[in-house]
Every structure is written in C-alpha cells, then in structure tokens.
N, C-alpha and C positions, 0 to 999 in steps of 0.2 A: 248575758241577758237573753231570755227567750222571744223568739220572734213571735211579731203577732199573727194571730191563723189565717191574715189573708193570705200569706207567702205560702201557706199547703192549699187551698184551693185549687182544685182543678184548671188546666192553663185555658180551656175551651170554656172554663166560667168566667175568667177574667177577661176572654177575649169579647165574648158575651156582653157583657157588662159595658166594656169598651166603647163595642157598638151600639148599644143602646144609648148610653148618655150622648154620643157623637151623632147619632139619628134625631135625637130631643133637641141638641143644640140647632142644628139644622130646620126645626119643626118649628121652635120657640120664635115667637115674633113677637115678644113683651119682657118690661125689663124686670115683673115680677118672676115669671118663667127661669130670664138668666138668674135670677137670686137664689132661686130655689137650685138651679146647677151647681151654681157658685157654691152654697153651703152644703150640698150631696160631695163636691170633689172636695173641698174643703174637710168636711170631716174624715173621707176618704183617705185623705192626706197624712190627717192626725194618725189614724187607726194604724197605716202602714208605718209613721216614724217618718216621713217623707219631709225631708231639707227645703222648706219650703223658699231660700235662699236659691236653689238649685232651676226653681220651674219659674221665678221671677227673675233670672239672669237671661233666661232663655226667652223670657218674654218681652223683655226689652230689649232684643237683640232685633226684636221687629218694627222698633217704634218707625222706620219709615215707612214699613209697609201701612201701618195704622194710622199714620198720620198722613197716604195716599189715599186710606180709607175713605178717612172721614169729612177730606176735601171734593172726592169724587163725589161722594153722596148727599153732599151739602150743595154743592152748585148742579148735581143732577134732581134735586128736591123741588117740587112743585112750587111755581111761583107766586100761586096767590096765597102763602104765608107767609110770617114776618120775614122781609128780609134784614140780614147783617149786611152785607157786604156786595156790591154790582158791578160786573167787570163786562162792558162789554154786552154782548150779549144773554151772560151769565151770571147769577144770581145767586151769593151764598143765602139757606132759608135754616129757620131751626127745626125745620122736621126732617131736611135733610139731613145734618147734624146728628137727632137723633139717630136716623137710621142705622149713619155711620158712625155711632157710640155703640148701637147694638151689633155691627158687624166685627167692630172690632174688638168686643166682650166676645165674642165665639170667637176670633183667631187666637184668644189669651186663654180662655177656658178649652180650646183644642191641647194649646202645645200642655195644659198644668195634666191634661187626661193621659196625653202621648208620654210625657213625662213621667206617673207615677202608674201606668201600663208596665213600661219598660223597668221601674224600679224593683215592682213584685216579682215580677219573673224575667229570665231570661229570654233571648231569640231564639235559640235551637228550640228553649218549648215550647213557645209561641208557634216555632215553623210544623214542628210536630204535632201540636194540636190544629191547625190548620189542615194538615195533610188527614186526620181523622176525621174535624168536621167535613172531608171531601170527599171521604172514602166509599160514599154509596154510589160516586157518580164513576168511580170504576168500570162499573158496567155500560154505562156508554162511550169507553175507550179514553175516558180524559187521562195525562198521565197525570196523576195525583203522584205519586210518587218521583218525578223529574221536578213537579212544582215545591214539593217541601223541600228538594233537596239546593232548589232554588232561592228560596227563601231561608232557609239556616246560611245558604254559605254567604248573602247579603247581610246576614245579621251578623255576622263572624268579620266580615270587612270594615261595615259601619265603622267598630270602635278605633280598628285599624286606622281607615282614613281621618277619625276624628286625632289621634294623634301626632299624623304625620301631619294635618294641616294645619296644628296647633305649633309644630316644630317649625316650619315653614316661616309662619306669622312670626315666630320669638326670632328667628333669624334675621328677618326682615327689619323689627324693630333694633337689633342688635346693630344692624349696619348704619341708623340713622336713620330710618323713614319716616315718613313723617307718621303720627298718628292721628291728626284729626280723621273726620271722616271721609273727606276726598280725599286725600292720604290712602285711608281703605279699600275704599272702591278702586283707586288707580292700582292699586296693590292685586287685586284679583286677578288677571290675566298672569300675571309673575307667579302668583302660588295655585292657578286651577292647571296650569298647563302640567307642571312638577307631580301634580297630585293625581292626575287622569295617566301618567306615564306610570308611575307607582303602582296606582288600581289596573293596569293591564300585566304591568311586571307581578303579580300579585295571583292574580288570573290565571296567568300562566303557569307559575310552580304550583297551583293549585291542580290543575289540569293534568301538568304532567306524574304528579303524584298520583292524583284518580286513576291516570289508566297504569299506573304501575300497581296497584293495587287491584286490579282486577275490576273495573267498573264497567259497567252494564248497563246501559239505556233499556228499561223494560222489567230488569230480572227485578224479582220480590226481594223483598228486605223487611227484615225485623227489627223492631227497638228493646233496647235494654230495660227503658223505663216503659212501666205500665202508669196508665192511666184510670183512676176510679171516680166517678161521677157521684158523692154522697148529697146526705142530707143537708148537708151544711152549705155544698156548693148549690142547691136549688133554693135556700134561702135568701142565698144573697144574689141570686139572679132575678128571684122575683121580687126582693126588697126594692132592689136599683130599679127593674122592669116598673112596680107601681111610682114609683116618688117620680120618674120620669113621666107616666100616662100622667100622672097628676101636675106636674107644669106644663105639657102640652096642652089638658086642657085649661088653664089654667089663661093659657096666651088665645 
C-alpha cells in the first residue's frame, strides 16, 4: 500500500506545522476555535492513516491530570456565577468548569498533535531538521551541531526507555501487584529508580562508543540525507498557517 505524501514532506514542514497548531492551541480561548483544531488534527489524522486508538490511549493515560484540571479551575472561577458546589471558603462555579473543559481540550488536542508528529516522521529527522532550522545562528557561536546531536541521541532512547519501562510494569504485575490505581502510583519509585539506572547504563556505552569512534566537540559533520523544501511542502504550511489565523481569530 502506498504511503500517503505527508510521510515525503520535508521534516522542517512538519515541524512547522507542529508549531503552529500548538501556538493556536495556546491562542484559542473559545470552544469554536478548539473545533476548528479538533477537525484540522482530526483529518490530519485521517490523511496520515493515524490509529486513532493509539492517541486516545495516551490520552487517557491523563485523566488525573484533567480531572486536576478542571477542579482547579472550577473552584479558582469567579464567584458571582452559578455556583455547584461550596466547600469552605471555595466555591465550585460553571465558568470555572468551562475553563477547565477548555484547558483540558488542549492537553488532549496537544498529546493527539505530539502523537501524529512522531507518527510521520522519525526523531533523527526531526533532530536534523531542527539542527538546519538553527543553522544561521552558527555565526554567533551556538553549537547547533552539539544540539542536534543532542536531540537525535534523546530520540533514539525515548523508545528505548519506553520499552524497558513497559518490561518493568509487566514484571511487576506478574508478581501480584496490585493494579488499581494506588497500586500504580505506589509502583513508581520501584520502576523510575530501575529505569534512571538503565538510562545512565545506556549513556554510557553510548559515550564510550563516541569517543571510540573519533568524536569531536566542534568538528563539521555532514548528513547522508538531503533535504528539499518544494512546492507541496509550502502548501501545506500555509494551508495549516491560514485554518489556524482563522480560529484564533475566530476565539
């Protein structure tokens, strides 16, 4: 089956792209605004083939975070509207509520963008084209070159640690643990300690590799891949650029 032509898209249009819709969610302060993101990532979604099983697993992997949300911003909410609920000196209202429905529409619409970023392309080219969009500032001494190599070998561990702490967790349950959710949290100190020893054991054969191969703080280095900036990737930069002015102004 032939992939669709976001996957060839330049990785500085995708990054591009990224950032704009994550600037508009940040901008939008109206729930027609998040609609309008909602249906831009949504067909986004579609066009790429994107498991949308995959970015609603991960989204509810947040619900306490959202449901921290939207209690903060519910009894932080101005008191002379309707109140629910008075504890005290605080007072659940429904415009706090709102807010905290619209705060937690952007941490769900962040992870579905983080999520189908990472689907189209990989890390090294992300870090790669990172290290190009940086490359004019060269001349005032940044090492743009220490940084990409910074950010590929982060993207290279990522998957790493997500499977060692996935091993961890299955072991965990295999001995009996409990699984509700304080079950989970009490489980964290047991599997971040294992996993921060790994990510330095990890570190280090990495290190020691580099300098056995000759590495360099400074020296020039070239990429195998080239990058080509066409017509098709300024379409769909300014396709996403307008649909987003257009919910900002919109909120």
């Amino acid at each position: 089956m032939e992939r669709p032509f976001v996957y060839g898209l330049d990785a500085r249009t995708k990054l591009g792209a990224a950032a704009v819709l994550i600037a508009g969610l940040l901008l939008a302060d109206k729930l027609v605004a998040l609609a309008l993101y909602a249906g831009l990532i949504l067909l986004a979604a579609v066009l790429v083939r994107f498991p949308l099983r995959l970015a609603a697993t991960a989204a509810l992997a947040l619900w306490p975070i959202l449901i921290i949300t939207l209690l903060v911003h519910g009894f932080a909410g101005p008191s002379t509207n309707r109140t629910l609920v008075r504890c005290a000196t605080f007072s659940l209202t429904t415009t706090g509520l709102g807010q905290g429905g619209l705060f937690a529409a952007r941490l769900v619409l962040f992870v579905f963008v983080s999520r189908i970023v990472l689907h189209v392309g990989s890390g090294e080219e992300y870090a790669r084209a990172f290290g190009r969009l940086l490359s004019p500032l060269r001349r005032f001494r940044l090492p743009v070159g220490e940084i990409q190599l910074i950010l590929g070998v982060a993207f290279r561990l990522i998957p790493i640690l997500e499977r060692e702490a996935s091993r961890l967790a299955l072991a965990k349950r295999a001995r009996g643990e409990a699984r509700s959710w304080i079950g989970k949290i009490r489980q964290l100190p047991v599997i971040l300690v294992p996993l921060f020893v790994g990510a330095f054991r990890h570190a280090d054969g990495l290190a020691i590799a580099m300098e056995a191969r000759g590495f360099a703080v400074g020296a020039p280095r070239s990429s195998y891949t080239e990058a080509h900036f066409r017509w098709l990737d300024a379409l769909v930069f300014a396709l996403v650029t307008g649909i987003a002015a257009v919910a900002i102004t919109v909120s």
